[in-house]
C-alpha positions as CSV (number, residue, x, y, z in Angstrom):
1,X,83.8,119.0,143.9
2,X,86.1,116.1,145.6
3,X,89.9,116.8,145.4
4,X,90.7,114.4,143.2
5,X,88.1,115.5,140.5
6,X,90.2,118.9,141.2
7,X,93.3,117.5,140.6
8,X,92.7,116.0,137.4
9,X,91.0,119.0,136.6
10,X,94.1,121.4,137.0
11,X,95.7,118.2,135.5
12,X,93.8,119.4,132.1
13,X,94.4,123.1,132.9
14,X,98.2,122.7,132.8
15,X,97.7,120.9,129.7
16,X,96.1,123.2,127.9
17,X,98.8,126.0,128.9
18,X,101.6,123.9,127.6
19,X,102.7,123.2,131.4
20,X,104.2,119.9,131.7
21,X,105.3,118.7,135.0
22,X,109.4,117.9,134.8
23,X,108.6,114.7,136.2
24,X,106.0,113.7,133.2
25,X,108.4,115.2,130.6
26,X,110.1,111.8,130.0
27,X,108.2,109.6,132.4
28,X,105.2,108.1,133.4
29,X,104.0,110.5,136.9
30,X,102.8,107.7,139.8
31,X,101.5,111.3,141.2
32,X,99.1,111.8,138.4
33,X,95.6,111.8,139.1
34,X,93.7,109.8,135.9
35,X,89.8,109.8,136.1
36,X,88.4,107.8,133.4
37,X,85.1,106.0,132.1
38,X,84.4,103.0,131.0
39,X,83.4,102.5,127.8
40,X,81.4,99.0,126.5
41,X,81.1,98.8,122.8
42,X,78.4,95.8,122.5
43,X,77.6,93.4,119.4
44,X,73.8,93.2,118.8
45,X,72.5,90.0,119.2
46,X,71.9,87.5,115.8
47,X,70.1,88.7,114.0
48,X,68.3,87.4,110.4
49,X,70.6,88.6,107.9
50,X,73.5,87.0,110.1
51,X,71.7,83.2,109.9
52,X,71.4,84.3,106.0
53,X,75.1,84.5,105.6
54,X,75.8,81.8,107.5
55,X,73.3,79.4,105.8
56,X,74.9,81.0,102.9
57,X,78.1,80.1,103.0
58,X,77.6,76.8,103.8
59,X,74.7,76.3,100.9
60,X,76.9,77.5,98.4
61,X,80.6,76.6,99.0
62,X,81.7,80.0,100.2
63,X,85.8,79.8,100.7
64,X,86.3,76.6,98.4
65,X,87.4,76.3,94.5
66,X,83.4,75.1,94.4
67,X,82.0,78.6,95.6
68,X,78.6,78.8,93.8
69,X,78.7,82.7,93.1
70,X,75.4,82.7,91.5
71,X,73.4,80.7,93.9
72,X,75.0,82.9,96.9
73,X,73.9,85.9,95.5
74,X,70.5,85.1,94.5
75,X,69.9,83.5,97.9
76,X,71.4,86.4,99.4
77,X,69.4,88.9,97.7
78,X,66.0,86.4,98.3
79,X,66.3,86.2,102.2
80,X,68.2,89.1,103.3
81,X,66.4,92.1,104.9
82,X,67.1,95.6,104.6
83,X,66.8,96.0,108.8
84,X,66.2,92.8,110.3
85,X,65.1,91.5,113.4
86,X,67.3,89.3,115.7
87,X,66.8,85.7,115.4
88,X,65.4,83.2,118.0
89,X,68.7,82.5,118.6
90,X,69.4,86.2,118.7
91,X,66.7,86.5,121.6
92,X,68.2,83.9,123.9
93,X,71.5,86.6,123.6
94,X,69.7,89.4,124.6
95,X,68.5,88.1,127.5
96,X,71.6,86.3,128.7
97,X,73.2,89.4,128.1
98,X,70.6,91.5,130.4
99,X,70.8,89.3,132.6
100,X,74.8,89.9,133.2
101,X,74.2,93.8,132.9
102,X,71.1,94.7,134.8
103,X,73.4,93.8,138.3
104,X,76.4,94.8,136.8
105,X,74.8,98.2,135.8
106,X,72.9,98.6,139.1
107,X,76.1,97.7,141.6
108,X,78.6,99.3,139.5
109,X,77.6,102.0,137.0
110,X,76.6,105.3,138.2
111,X,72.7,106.5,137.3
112,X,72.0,107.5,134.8
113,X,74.2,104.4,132.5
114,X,74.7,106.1,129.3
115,X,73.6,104.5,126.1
116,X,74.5,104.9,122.7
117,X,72.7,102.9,120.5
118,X,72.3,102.3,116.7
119,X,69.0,103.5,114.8
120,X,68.9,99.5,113.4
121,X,65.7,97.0,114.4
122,X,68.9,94.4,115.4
123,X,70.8,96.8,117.9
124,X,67.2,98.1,119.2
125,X,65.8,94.7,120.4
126,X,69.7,93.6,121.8
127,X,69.7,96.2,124.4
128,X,65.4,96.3,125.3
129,X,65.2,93.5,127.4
130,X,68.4,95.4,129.2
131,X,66.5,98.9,129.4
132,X,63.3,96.9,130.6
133,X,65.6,94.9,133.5
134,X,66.7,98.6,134.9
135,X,63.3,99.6,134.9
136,X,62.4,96.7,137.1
137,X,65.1,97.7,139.6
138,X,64.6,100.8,139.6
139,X,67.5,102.2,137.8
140,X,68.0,104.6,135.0
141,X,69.3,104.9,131.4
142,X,70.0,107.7,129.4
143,X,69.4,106.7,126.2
144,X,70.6,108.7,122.4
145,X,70.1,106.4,119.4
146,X,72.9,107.8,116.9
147,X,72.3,107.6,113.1
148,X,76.0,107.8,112.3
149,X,76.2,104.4,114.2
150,X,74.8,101.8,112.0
151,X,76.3,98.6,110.0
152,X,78.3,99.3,106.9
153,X,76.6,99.2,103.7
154,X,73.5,100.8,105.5
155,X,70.0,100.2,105.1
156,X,69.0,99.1,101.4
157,X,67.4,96.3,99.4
158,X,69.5,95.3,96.5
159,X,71.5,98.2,96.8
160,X,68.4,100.0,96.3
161,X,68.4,102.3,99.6
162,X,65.2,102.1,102.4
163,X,64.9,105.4,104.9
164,X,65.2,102.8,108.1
165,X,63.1,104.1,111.3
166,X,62.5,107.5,112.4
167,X,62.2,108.7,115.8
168,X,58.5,108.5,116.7
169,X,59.1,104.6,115.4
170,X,62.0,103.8,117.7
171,X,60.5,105.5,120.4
172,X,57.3,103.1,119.8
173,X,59.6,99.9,119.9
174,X,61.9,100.6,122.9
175,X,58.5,101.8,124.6
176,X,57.0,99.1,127.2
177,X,53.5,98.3,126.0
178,X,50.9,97.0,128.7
179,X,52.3,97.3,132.1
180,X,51.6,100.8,133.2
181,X,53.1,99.8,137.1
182,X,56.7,100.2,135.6
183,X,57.7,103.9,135.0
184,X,59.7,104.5,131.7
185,X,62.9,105.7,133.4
186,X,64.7,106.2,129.7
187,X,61.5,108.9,128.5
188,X,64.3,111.6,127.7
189,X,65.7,109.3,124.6
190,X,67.8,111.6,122.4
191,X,68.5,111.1,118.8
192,X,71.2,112.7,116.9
193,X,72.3,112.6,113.0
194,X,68.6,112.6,112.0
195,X,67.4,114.2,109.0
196,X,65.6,117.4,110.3
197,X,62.3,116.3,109.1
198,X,60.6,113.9,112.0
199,X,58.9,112.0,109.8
200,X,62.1,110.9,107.8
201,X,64.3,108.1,108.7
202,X,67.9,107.9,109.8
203,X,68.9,106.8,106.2
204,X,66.4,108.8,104.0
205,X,68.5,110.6,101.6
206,X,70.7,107.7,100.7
207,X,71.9,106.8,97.2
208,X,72.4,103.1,97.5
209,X,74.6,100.8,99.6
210,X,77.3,102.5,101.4
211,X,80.6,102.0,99.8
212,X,83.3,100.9,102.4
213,X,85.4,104.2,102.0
214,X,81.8,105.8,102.9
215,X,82.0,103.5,106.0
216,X,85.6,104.5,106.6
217,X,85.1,108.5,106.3
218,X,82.0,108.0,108.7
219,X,83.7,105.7,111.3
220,X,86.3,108.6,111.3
221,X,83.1,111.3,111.9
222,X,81.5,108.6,114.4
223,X,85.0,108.6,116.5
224,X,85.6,112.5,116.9
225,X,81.5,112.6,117.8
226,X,82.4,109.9,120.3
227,X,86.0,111.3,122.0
228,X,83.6,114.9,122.0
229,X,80.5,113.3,123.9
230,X,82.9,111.8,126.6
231,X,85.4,114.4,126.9
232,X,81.9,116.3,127.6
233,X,81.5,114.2,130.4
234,X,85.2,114.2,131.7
235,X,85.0,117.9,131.9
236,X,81.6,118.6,133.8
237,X,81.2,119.5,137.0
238,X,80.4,116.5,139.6
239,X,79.6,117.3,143.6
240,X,81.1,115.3,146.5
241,X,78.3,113.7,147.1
242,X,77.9,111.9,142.9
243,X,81.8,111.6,142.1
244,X,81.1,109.0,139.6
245,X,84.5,109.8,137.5
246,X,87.6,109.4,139.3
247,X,91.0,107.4,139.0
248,X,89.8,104.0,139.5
249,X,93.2,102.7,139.6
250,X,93.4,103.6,143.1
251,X,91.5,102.6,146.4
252,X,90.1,104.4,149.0
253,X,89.5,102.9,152.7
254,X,87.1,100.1,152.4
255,X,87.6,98.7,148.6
256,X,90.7,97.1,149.4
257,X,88.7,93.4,149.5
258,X,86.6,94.6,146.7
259,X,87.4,91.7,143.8
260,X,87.5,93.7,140.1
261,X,87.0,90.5,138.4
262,X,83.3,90.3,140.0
263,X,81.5,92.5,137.6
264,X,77.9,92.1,140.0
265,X,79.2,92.6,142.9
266,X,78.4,95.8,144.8
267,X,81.1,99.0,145.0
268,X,81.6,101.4,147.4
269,X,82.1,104.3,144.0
270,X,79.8,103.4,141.2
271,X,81.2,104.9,138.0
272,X,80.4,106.7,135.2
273,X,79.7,103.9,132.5
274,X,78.9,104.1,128.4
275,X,76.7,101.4,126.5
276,X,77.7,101.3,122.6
277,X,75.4,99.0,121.0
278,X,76.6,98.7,117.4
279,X,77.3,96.5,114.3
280,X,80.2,94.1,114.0
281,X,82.3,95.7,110.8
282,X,81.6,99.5,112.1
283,X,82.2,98.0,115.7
284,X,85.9,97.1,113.9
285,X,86.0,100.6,111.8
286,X,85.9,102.6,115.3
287,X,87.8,100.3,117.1
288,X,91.0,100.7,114.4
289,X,90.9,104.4,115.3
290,X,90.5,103.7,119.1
291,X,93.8,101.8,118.4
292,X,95.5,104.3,115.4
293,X,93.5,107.9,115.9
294,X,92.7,109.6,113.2
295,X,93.3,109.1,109.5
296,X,91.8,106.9,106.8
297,X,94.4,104.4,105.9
298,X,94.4,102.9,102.6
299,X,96.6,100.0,101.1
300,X,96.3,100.9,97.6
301,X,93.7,103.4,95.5
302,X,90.7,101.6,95.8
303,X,91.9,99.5,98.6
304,X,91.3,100.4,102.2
305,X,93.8,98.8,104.8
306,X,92.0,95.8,106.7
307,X,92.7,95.2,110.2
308,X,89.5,94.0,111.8
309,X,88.6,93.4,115.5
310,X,86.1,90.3,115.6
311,X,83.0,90.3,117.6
312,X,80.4,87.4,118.8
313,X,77.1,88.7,118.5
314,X,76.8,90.3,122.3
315,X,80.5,90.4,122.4
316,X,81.7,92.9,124.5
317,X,84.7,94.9,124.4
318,X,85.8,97.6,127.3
319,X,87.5,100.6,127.0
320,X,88.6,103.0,129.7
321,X,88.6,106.8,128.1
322,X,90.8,109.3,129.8
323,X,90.2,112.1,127.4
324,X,91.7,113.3,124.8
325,X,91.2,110.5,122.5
326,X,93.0,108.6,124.7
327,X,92.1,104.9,125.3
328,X,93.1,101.6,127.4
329,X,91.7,98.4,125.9
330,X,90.7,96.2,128.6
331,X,89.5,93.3,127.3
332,X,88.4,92.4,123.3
333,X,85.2,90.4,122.5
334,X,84.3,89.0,125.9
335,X,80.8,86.7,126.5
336,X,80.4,86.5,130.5
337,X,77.2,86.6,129.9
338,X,77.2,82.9,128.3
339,X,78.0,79.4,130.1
340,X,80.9,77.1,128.7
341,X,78.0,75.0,128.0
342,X,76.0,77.3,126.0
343,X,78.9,78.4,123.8
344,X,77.8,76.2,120.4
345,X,74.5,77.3,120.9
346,X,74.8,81.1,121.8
347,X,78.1,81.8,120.8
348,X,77.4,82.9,116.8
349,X,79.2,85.3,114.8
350,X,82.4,85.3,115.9
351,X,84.5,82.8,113.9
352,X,86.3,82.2,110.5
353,X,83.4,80.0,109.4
354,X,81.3,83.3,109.8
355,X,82.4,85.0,107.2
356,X,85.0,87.2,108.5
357,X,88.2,86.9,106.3
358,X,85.6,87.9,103.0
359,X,86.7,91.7,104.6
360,X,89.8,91.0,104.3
361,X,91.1,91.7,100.7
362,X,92.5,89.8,98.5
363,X,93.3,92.3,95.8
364,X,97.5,92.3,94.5
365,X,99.4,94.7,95.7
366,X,101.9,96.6,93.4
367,X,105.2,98.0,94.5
368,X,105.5,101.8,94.5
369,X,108.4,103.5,95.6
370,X,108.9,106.6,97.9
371,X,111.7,109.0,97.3
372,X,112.8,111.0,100.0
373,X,116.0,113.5,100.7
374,X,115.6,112.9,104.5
375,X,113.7,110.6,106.8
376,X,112.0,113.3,108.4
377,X,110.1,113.0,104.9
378,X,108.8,110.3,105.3
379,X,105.2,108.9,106.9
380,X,106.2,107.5,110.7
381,X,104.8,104.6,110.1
382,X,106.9,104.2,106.8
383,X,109.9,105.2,108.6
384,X,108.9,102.8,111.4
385,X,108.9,100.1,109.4
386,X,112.4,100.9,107.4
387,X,114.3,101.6,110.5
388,X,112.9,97.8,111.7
389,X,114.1,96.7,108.3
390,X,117.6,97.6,108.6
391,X,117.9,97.0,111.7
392,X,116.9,93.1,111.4
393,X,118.7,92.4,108.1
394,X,121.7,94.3,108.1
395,X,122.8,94.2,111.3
396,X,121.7,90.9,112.1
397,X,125.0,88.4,112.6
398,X,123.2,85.7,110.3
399,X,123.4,88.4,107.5
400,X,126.4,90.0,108.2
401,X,129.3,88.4,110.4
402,X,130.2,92.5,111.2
403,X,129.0,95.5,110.2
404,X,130.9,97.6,107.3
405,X,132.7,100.6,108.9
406,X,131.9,102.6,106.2
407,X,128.3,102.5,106.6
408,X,128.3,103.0,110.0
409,X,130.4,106.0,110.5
410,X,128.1,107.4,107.9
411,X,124.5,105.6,109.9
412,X,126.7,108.3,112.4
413,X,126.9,111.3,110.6
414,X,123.5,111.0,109.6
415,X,122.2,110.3,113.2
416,X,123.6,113.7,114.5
417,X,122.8,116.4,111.3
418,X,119.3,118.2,111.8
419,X,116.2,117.3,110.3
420,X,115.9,120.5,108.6
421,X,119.3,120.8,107.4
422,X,119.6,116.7,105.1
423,X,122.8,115.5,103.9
424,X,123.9,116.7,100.5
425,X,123.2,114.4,97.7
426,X,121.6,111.3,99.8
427,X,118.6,109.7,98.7
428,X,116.6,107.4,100.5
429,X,114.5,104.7,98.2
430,X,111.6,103.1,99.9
431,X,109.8,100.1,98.0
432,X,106.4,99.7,99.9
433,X,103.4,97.3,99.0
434,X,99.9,99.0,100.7
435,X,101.3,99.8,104.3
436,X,104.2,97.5,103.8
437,X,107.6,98.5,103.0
438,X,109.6,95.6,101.6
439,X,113.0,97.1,100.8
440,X,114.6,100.4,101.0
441,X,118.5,101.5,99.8
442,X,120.3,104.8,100.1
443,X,122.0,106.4,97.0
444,X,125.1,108.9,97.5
445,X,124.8,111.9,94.4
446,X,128.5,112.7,95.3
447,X,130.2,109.2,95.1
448,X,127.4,106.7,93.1
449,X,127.6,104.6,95.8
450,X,124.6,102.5,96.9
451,X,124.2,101.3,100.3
452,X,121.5,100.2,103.2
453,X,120.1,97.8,101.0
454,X,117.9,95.7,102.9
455,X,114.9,93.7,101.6
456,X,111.9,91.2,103.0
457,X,113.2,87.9,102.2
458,X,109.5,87.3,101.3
459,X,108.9,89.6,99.1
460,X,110.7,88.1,95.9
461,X,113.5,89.2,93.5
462,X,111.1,91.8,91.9
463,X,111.7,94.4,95.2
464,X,115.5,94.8,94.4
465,X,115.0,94.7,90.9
466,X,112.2,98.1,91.1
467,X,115.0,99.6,93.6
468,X,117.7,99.7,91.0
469,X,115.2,100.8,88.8
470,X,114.3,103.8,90.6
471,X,118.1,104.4,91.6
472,X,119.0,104.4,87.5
473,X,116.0,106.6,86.9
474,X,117.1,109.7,89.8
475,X,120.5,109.4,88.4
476,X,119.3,109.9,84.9
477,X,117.2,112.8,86.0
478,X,120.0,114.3,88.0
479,X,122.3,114.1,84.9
480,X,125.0,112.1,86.9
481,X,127.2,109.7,84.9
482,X,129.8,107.1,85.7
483,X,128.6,103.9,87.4
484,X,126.3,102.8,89.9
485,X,129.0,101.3,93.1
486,X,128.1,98.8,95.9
487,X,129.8,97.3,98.5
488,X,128.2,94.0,99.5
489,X,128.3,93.3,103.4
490,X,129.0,89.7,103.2
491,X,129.9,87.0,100.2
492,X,126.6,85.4,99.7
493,X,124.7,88.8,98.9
494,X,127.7,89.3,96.0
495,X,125.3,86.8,93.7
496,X,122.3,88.7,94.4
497,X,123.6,91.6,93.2
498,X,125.6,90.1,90.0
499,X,122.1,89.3,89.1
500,X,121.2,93.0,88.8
501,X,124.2,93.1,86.7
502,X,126.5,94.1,88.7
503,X,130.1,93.3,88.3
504,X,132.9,92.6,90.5
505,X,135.6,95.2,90.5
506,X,139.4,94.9,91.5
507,X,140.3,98.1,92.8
508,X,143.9,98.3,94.8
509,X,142.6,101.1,97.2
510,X,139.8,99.3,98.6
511,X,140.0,96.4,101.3
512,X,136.7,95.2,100.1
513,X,134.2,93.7,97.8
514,X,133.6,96.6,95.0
515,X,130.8,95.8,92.4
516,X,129.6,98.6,89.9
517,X,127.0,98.5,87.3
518,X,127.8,100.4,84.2
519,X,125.0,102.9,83.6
């Protein structure tokens, strides 16, 4: 085993003791050894369905106050196919795309180059002419076709479900017909989340269409499968002579003059490199946990959050995977494998005109509120977001000329006590819309006072209107009486609270603006 695979090996071992080295207690180590592998997830190519929607969406008006519901549908459910084909257009990517990989693979990538494929007919003939190119040259490919890997909404007919390919099919297909000269160098293909009978395909058992919080839960399964197989690889033994995971971030004698951006050019270390040939929404659905890590995020019941990485049929994306579920994104959606002048002819998929912002939703959100004695309560990313919302509209010197002394001796206080021990009587009120919070105050038990009240300029008079709302409804529950107190930070925000009804109170003890609302 080479020293720095042993490194990064007792790396892992310190890890798992709860060692941490002083130095990498607050700061990034330079010392650190950090083997990786590089991960491509891989559009297929075009395939029918896609030149369906397309033709679609144009037929029928999709995105305009003219959208032809009816006609879209029908058409849709005419011409669409449950597992397609790629087009001819769809063809012309999968070569250009083996012809970028084959020398990429065979100069760069360490034998055998691991691919992870979909079970669907699309993903199958996107990656063929690749696994035929390596056979030509020699090389190798270890291949598993994944059944948790296909498109959302899975394989069906008018929602009416087909069981899609079984093994002893897909083995036919990616199987080179004719030409018994060329040995079959990926013979050991693999297939996992199969039904157990062979004879049954990778979506027998199906009910219908797969909902999209189906999709979501088995993105999440497809993503700890996925940080399992490579941390696999991270952790098994290499020899000296095949040290095809180490920290590529640093040379060794010779690669100085070796140019990173030349993606066929030979190397003096070939790595250990992953193939994911997928489906553009799932593709997205991983990627958002690549990004976020686990946890199914949803805007509203019924409503899954929407943050979607686009992809050009072929598009690549590259990841590096240090373990651990940790991840570097390289570089998003890339087409190397396309001239400048090919782009409006092989360049499909990857725009607004495609289709893509029908996944984003258009549903209203409602305000909800979050009631919480302590921040520590609170979601991070909620607390995230109302510690950026304070800090940009009450302390900003277009709000506020200065900041009320008050407040901050007790932003202080609060700063300093323990999370397990909250202030007495202080209640934070958190208005959020999905994953957004739009305004958020803190109500005092012990003195009626309301303060922090900051709120998304955007987000309309409604937001401090459900605040006060929630305020009045504690204080009812609490059993407090007397008044509701504020103490605007500056003049203009003394209207915006006179239209909640509050009123504007002379009071000889205080040296500033007092409003209360009688409650």
């Amino acid at each position: 085993m080479s020293k720095k695979r042993k490194a990064a090996d007792s790396e892992m071992e310190n890890s798992k003791s709860g060692e941490t080295p002083e130095d990498a207690k607050t700061t990034v180590s330079e010392a650190t050894v950090r083997p990786s592998i590089i991960v491509k997830l891989i559009r297929h190519a075009e395939s029918a369905n896609n030149q369906v929607y397309r033709d679609a969406r144009y037929i029928y008006r999709g995105g305009t106050p003219e959208f032809d519901e009816k006609g879209w549908t029908d058409y849709v459910n005419t011409h669409r196919a449950a597992d397609p084909s790629i087009s001819d257009v769809g063809k012309l990517q999968a070569q250009a795309l083996a012809k970028y990989l084959v020398p990429h693979i065979c100069n760069q990538a360490s034998q055998p180059v691991h691919v992870v494929t979909s079970p669907m007919r699309r993903t199958l003939e996107t990656i063929t002419p690749t696994l035929e190119g390596l056979t030509k040259e020699k090389a190798h490919a270890s291949v598993l076709v994944n059944a948790f890997y296909h498109e959302s909404e899975g394989c069906h007919t008018r929602n009416v479900p087909e069981d899609g390919m079984n093994p002893a099919k897909i083995k036919e297909m990616l199987s080179k017909e004719g030409d018994e000269s060329i040995s079959d160098p990926y013979e050991s293909i693999q297939f996992t989340g199969f039904p157990n009978d062979p004879e049954k395909g990778w979506y027998s058992g199906a009910k219908g269409e797969e909902t999209r919080a189906q999709s979501e839960e088995r993105a999440a399964k497809f993503y700890l499968w996925l940080c399992e197989y490579l941390d696999e690889q991270l952790q098994s033994p290499t020899s000296d002579d095949r040290d095809d995971i180490f920290d590529a971030g640093v040379s060794i004698a010779g690669e100085e003059h070796e140019d990173e951006h030349d993606k066929s050019a030979g190397r003096i270390r070939k790595r250990r490199t992953c193939l994911l040939i997928g489906h553009a929404d799932f593709m997205s659905l991983v990627l958002k946990r690549v990004v976020t890590g686990f946890g199914h995020m949803v805007e509203q019941k019924g409503i899954p959050h929407r943050c979607a990485f686009v992809h050009f049929n072929t598009g690549i994306t590259e990841v590096e995977y240090f373990g651990k579920g940790r991840f570097l994104i390289m570089a998003h959606n890339q087409t190397p494998h396309f001239m400048p002048s090919e782009y409006s002819k092989l360049r499909t998929g990857g725009s607004l005109k495609d289709g893509w912002s029908y996944i984003i939703p258009n549903e209203p959100l409602n305000s909800e509120v979050k009631v919480a004695f302590d921040d520590e309560e609170l979601d991070d990313h909620v607390k995230e977001q109302t510690q950026a919302l304070k800090a940009l509209y009450l302390k900003s010197e277009s709000i506020s000329t200065k900041q009320d002394p008050s407040l901050e001796v007790e932003e202080q206080q609060e700063s300093k006590r323990s999370p397990s021990s909250p202030t007495k009587g202080v209640k934070h009120f958190i208005v959020h819309r999905g994953l957004q919070v739009v305004g958020c105050a803190t109500y005092s038990e012990d003195t009626g006072v309301v303060s922090d009240v900051a709120l998304r300029p955007s987000a309309g008079p409604n937001v401090m209107e459900t605040l006060m709302q929630a305020v009045k409804s504690h204080k009812r529950t609490i059993g407090r009486s007397g008044s509701l107190l504020v103490f605007p930070r500056a003049g203009e925000n003394k209207d915006i609270f006179k239209g909640m009804g509050f009123t504007e109170v002379e009071d000889a003890t205080e040296k500033k603006l007092k409003m209360e609302m009688k409650h």
